[in-house]
C-alpha positions as CSV (number, residue, x, y, z in Angstrom):
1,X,17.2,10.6,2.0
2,X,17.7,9.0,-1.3
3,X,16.3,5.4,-2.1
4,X,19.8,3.9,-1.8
5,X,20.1,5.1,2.0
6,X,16.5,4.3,2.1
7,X,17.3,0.5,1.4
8,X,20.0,0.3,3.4
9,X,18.4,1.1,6.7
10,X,15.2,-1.1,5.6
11,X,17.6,-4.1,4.7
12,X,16.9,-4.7,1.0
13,X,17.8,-3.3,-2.4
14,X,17.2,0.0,-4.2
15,X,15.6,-1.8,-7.3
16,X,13.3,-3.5,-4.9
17,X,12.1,-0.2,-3.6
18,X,11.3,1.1,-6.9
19,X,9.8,-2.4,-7.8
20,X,7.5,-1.6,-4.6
21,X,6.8,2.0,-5.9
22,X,5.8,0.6,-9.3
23,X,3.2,-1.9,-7.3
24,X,1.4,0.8,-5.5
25,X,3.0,0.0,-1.9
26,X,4.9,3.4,-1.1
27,X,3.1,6.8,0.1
28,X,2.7,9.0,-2.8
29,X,5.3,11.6,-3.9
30,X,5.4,15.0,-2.4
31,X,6.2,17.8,-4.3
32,X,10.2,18.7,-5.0
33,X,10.9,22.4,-4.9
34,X,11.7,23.4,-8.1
35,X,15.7,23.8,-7.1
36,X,15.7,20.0,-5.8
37,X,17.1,17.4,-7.7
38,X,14.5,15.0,-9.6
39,X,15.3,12.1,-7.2
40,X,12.3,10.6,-5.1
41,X,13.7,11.7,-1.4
42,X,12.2,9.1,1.6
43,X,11.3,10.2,4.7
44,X,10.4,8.5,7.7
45,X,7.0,7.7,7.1
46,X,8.0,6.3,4.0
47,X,10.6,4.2,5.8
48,X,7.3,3.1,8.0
49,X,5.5,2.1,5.8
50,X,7.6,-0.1,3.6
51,X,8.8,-1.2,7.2
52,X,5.4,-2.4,7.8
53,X,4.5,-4.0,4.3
54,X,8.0,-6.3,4.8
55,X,7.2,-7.2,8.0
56,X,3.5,-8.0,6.6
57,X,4.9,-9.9,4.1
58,X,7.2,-12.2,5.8
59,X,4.2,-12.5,8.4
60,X,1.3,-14.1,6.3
61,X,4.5,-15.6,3.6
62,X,3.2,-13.5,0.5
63,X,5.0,-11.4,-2.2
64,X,4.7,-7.9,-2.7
65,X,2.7,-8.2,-6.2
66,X,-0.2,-10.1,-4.1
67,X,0.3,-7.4,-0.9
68,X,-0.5,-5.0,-3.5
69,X,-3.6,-6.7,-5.1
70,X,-4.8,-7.2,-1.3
71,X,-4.5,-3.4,-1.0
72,X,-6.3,-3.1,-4.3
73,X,-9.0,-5.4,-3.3
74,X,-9.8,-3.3,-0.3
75,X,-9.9,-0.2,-2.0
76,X,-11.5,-1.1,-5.4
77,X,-15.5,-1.7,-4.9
78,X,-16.0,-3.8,-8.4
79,X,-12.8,-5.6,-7.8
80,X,-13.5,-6.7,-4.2
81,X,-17.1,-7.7,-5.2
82,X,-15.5,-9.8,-7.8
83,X,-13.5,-11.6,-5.2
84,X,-16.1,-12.5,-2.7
85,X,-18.2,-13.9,-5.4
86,X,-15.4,-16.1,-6.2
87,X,-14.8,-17.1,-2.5
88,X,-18.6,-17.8,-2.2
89,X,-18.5,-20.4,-5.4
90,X,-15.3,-22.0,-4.0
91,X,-16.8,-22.0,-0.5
92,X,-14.1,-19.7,1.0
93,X,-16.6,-17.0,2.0
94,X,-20.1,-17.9,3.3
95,X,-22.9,-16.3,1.6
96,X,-24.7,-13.4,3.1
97,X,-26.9,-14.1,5.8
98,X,-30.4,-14.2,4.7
99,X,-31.0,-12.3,8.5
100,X,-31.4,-9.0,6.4
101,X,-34.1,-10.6,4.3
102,X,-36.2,-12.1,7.1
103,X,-36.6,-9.0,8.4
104,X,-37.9,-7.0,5.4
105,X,-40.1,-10.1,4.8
106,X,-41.5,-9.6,8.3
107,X,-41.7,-5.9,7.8
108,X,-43.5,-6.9,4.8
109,X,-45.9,-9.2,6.4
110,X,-46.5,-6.9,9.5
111,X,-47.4,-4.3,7.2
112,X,-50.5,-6.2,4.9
113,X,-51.3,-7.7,8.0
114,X,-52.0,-4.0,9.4
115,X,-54.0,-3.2,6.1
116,X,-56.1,-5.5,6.4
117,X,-57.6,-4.3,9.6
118,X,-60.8,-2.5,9.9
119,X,-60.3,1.3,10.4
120,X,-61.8,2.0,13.8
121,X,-65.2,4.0,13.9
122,X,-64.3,7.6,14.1
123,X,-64.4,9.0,17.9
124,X,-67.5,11.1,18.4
125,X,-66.7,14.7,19.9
């Protein structure tokens, strides 16, 4: 279907839609055969999907521009790394548990302590 039966059955506007489609937020285009007309055609997972980013967005009250950095956080490494650093210096996010580190040090310890140790006399045949 074109975007402005698209918008209709989703309840908003055909500029909206492309605003979402500039952002990131709908399923990539699918090929048009050659004879189709150069319109972006939306089918029902497309539908879906915008369907679910709405009702994400009036859920947790945020606009589509920050929906699509959230999307860009999760699927960016260097940009999501970026944004737990700045949650642990604002105190949002609570640094990494030191757990991880205890045990190497452990390991660590376990291991010089075993160096250390006499060999035992060779067994006699």
């Amino acid at each position: 279907m074109r975007i402005s039966e698209a918008a209709r059955r989703l309840g908003t506007s055909p500029r909206m839609l492309r605003y979402r489609d500039s952002l990131g937020l709908l399923p990539g285009l699918r090929p048009l055969p050659a004879s189709a007309a150069p319109h972006r055609q939306f089918g029902d997972h497309d539908l879906g999907a915008v369907a679910l980013a709405l009702a994400i967005e009036r859920r947790y009250d945020v606009t589509p521009a920050a929906l699509a950095f959230g999307l860009r956080v999760l699927t960016e490494p260097g940009v999501r790394a970026e944004v737990a650093e700045l949650g642990r210096r604002i105190g949002r996010i609570q640094p990494p548990a030191a757990r991880a580190l205890d045990f190497e040090q452990e390991r660590a310890l376990r291991l010089l302590r075993m160096s250390r140790r006499p060999y035992p006399p060779p067994r006699s045949r």
